[in-house]
C-alpha positions as CSV (number, residue, x, y, z in Angstrom):
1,X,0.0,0.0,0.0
2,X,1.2,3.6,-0.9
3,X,0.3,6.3,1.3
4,X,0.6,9.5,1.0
5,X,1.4,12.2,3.7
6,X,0.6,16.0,3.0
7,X,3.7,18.1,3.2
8,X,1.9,20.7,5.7
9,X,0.8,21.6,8.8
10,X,2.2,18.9,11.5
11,X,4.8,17.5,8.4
12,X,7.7,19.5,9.9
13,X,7.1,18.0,13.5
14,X,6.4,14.3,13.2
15,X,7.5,13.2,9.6
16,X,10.0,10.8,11.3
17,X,7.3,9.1,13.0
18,X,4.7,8.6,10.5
19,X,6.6,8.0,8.3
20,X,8.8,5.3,10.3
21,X,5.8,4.2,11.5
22,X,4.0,3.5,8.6
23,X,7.1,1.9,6.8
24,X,7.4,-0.1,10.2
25,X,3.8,-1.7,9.3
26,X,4.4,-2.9,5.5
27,X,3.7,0.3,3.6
28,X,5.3,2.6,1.2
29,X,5.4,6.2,2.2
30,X,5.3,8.8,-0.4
31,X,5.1,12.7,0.8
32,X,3.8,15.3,-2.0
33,X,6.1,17.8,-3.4
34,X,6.6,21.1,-1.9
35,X,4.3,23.8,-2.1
36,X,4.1,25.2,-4.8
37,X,1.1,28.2,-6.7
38,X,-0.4,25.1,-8.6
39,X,-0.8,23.4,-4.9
40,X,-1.9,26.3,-2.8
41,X,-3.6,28.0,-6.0
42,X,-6.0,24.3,-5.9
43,X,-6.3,24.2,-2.4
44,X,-7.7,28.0,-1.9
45,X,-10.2,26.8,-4.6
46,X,-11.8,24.1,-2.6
47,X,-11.0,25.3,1.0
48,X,-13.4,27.6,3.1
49,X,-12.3,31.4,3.2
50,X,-11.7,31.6,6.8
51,X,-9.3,29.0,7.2
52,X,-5.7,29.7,7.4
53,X,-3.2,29.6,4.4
54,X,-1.7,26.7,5.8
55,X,-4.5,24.8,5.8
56,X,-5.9,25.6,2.7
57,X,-2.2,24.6,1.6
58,X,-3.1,20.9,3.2
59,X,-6.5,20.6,0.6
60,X,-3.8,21.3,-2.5
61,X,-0.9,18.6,-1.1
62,X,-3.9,16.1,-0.8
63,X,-4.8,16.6,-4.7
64,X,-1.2,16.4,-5.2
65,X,-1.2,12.8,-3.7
66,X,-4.1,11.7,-5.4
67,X,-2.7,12.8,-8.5
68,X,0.2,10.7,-7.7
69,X,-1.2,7.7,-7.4
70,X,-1.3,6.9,-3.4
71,X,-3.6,4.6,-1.9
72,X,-4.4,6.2,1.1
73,X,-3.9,9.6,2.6
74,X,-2.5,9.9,6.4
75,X,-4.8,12.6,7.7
76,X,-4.4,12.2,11.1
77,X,-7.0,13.6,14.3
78,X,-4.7,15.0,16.6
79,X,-6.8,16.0,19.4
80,X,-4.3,16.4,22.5
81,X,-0.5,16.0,22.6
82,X,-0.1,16.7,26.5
83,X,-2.4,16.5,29.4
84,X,-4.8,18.6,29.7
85,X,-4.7,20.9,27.2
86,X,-5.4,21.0,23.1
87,X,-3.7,20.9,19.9
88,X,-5.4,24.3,17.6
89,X,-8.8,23.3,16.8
90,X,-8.0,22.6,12.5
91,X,-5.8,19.4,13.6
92,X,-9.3,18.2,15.5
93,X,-11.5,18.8,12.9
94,X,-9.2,18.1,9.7
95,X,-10.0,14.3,8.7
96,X,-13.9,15.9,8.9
97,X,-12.8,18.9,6.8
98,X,-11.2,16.8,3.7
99,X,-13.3,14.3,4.2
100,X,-16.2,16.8,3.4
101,X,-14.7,16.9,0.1
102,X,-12.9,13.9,-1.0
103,X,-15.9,12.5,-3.0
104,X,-16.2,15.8,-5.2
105,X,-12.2,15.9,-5.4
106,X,-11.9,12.2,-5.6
107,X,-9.4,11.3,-2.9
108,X,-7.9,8.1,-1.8
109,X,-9.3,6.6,1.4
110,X,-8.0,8.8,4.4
111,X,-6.4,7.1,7.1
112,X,-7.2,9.0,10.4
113,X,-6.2,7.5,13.5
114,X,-7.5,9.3,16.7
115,X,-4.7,10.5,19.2
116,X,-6.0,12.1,22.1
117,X,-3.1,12.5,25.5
118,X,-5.6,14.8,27.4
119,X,-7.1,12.3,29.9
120,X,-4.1,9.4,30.1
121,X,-0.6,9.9,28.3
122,X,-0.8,6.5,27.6
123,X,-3.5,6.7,25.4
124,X,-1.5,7.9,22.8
125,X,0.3,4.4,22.5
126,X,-2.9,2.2,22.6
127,X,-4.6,4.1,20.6
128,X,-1.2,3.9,17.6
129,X,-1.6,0.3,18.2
130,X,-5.2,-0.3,17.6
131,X,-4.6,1.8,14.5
132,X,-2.1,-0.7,13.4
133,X,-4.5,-3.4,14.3
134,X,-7.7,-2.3,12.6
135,X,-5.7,-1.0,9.2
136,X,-3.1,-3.5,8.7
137,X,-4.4,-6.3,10.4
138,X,-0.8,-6.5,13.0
139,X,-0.4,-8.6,15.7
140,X,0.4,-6.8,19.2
141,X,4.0,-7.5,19.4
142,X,4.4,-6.2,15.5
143,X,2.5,-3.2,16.1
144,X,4.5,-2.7,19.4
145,X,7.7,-3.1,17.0
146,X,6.9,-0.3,14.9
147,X,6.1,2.0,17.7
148,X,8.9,1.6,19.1
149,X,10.9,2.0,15.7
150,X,8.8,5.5,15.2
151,X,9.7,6.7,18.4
152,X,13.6,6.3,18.0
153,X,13.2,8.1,14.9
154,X,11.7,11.0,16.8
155,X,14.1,11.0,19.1
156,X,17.1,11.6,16.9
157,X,15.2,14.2,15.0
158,X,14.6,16.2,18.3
159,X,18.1,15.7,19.1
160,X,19.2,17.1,15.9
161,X,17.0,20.4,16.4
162,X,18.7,20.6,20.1
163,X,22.0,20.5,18.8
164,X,21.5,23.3,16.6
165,X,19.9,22.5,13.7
166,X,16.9,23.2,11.6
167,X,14.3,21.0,10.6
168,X,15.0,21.5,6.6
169,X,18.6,20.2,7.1
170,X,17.2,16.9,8.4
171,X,14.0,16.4,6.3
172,X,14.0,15.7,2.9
173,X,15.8,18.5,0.8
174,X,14.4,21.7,-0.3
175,X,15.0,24.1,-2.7
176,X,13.4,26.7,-0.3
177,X,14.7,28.5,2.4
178,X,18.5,27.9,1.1
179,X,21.0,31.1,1.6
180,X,22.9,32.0,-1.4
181,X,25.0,33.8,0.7
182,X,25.9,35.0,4.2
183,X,27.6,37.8,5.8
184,X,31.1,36.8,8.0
185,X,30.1,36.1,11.7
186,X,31.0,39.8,13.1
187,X,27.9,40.9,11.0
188,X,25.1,39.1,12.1
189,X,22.8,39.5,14.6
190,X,20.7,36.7,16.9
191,X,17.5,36.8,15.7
192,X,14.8,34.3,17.0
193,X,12.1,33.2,14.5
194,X,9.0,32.5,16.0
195,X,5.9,30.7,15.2
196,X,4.8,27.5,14.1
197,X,6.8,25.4,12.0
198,X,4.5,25.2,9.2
199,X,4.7,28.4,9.2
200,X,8.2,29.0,9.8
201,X,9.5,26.5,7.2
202,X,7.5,26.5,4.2
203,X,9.3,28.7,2.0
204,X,7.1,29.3,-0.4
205,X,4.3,30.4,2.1
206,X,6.9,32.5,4.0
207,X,8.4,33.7,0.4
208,X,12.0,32.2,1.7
209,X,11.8,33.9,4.8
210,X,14.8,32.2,6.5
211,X,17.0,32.0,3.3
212,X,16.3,36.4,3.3
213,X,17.0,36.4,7.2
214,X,20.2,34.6,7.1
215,X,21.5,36.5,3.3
216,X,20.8,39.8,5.9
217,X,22.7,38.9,8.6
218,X,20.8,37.1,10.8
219,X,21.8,34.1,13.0
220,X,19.0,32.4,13.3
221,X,17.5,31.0,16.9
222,X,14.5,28.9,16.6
223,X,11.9,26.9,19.1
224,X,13.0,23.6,18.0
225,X,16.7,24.4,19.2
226,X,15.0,24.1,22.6
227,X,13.7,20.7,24.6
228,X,10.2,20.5,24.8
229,X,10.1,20.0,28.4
230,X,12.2,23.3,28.6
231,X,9.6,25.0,26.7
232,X,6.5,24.0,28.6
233,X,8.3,25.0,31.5
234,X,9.0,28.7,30.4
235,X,5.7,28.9,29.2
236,X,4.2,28.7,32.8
237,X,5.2,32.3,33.5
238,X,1.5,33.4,32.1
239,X,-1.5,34.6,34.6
240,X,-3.3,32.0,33.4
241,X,-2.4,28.6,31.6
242,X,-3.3,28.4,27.8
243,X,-5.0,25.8,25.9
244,X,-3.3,25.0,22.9
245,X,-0.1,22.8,23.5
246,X,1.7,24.4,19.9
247,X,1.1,28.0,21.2
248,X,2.5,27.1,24.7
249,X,5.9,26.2,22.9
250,X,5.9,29.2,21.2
251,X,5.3,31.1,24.4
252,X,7.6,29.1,26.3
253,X,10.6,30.2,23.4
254,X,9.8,33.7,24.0
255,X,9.9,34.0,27.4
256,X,13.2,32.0,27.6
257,X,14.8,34.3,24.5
258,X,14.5,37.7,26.3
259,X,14.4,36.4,29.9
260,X,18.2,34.9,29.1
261,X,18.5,38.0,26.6
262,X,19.1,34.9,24.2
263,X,18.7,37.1,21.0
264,X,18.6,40.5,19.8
265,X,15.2,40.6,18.2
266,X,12.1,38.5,17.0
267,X,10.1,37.8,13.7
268,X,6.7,36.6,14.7
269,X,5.0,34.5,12.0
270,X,2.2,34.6,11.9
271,X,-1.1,33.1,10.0
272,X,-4.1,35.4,8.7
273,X,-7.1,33.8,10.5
274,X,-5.4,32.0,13.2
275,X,-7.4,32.3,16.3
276,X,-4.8,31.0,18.8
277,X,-1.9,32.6,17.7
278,X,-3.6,35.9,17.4
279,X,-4.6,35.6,21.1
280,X,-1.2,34.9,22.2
281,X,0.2,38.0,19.9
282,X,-0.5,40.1,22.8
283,X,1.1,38.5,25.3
284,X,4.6,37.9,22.9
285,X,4.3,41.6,22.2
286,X,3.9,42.7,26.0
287,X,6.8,40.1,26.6
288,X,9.5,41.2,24.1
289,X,8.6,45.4,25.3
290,X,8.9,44.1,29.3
291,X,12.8,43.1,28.2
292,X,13.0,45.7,25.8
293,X,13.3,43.4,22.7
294,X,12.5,44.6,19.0
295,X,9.7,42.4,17.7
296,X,8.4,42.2,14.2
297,X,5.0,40.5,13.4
298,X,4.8,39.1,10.1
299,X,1.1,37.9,9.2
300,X,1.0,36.0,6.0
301,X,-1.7,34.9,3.4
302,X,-2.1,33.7,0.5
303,X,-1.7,37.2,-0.6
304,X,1.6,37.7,0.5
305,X,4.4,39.2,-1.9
306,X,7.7,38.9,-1.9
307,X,8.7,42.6,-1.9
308,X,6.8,43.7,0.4
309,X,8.5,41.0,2.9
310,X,11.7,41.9,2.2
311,X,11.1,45.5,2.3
312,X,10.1,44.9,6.3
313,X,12.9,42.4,7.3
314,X,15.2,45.1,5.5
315,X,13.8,47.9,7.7
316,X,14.0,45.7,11.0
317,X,17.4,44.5,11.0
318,X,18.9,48.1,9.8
319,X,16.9,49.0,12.7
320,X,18.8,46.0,14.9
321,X,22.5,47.2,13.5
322,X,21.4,51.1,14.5
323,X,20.2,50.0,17.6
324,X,24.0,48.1,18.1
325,X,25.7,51.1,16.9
326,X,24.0,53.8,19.4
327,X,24.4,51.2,22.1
């Protein structure tokens, strides 16, 4: 069996353990290409108008799949990755959402196993297993096997983001988000990128934001440099706790950054629509003027230009170098 696995939304996190996973239980994993305007072009098409670009991204890699070929799509339901608290409400409702229209688009089968940690963390394990069970008709031990498999693969993954680097040098390659050049070391200046990595590290949604950053000087500090554990500790310094696990990381990152004076500005990315992260805007920009740290918020669409993005990243790192000179 092929199946295919959208290259959006949770791609940049887990692709090591799907797609380990999956490969652990017989079948052949193909992910679509990147995006691209055909992809995002067909996905805006289909998709409602208030859902994020990143999303509507997600409808286009699905037709991408089925125009490959694959037997099956992996649309996961990711309800809760911690206790007590949510993932954003689109990875909830998304196997509902394309499965509203995979008869009109004519879509594979979607494979959508149900992963919920809010009540029990070991849920999450059972509930992987079953999966294996119902689809591929595993025995325990086998289905134990893969897991186990999947989870190694995580592991070296996160290690690779501690150790410094990004998630593009250790998935497959892009084009995207590549630096054609970079000033010497005395130039640059710490920047931390912030948001979530579908956001962060799909260059053509982003317009190559990283590749522009680092060609300008910056030296790029990201969320996924950071243990998970360490960020879901620095994101308890909030009145009260929030309810999305993805936007507690991103909290957690900028509290640690200008408590430890870790960089010397932030890019906020941001999408156009996104309920949680425009609720936690507030509370990043209140953070980064309590430690006096320059913050830019950069909300993209599938409207956004190139030129107009580079004109603001421009602006804010001049601004940075100034602000190193007067100092």
């Amino acid at each position: 069996m092929r199946i295919g696995i959208p290259r959006s939304l949770l791609y940049y996190k887990y692709l090591p353990f799907w797609k380990t996973f999956l490969t652990g239980m017989g079948a052949e994993v193909e992910t679509s290409p990147l995006t691209n305007k055909k992809i995002l072009s067909r996905g805006v098409e289909v998709a409602e108008n208030e859902l994020c670009v990143p999303v509507k991204a997600f409808y286009g890699h699905c037709m991408a799949l089925r125009d490959n070929g694959v037997d099956a799509l992996f649309v996961p339901r990711v309800v809760s990755v911690e206790e007590r608290a949510y993932t954003c409400p689109k990875f909830l409702g998304l196997p509902d959402m394309i499965g509203a229209v995979a008869g009109s688009l004519e879509l594979p089968p979607l494979l959508t196993p149900r992963l919920n940690q809010r009540e029990k963390p070991r849920e999450f394990k059972l509930q992987l297993m079953d999966f294996a069970r119902e689809q591929f008709g595993l025995r325990r031990l086998e289905a134990l096997a893969a897991l186990e498999s999947a989870r190694l693969a995580q592991r070296r993954y996160q290690e690779g983001l501690a150790g410094g680097r990004k998630p593009l040098d250790l998935l497959p390659a892009s084009r995207f988000n590549t630096p054609r050049w970079r000033p010497p070391a005395e130039k640059r200046k710490r920047i931390g990128l912030l948001g979530h990595p579908y956001n962060i590290y799909d260059g053509y949604l982003t317009q190559n934001l990283i590749a522009r950053l680092e060609e300008m000087g910056a030296e790029l500090v990201l969320p996924e440099m950071t243990d998970h554990n360490v960020l879901m500790k620095a994101a308890t310094d909030v009145p009260k706790q929030l309810y999305w696990t993805y936007e507690k990381e991103i909290m957690g990152a900028i509290n640690l950054w200008t408590e430890k004076q870790m960089v010397d500005g932030v890019v906020y990315v941001l999408a156009f629509a996104c309920g949680p992260d425009s609720l936690i805007q507030v509370l990043i920009e209140h953070r980064a003027k309590l430690h006096n740290i320059p913050l830019m918020s950069l909300t993209i669409d599938e409207h956004s230009g190139e030129a107009g993005l580079i004109t603001r990243i421009e602006a804010f790192i001049d601004m940075l170098m100034r602000k190193k000179t007067a100092a």
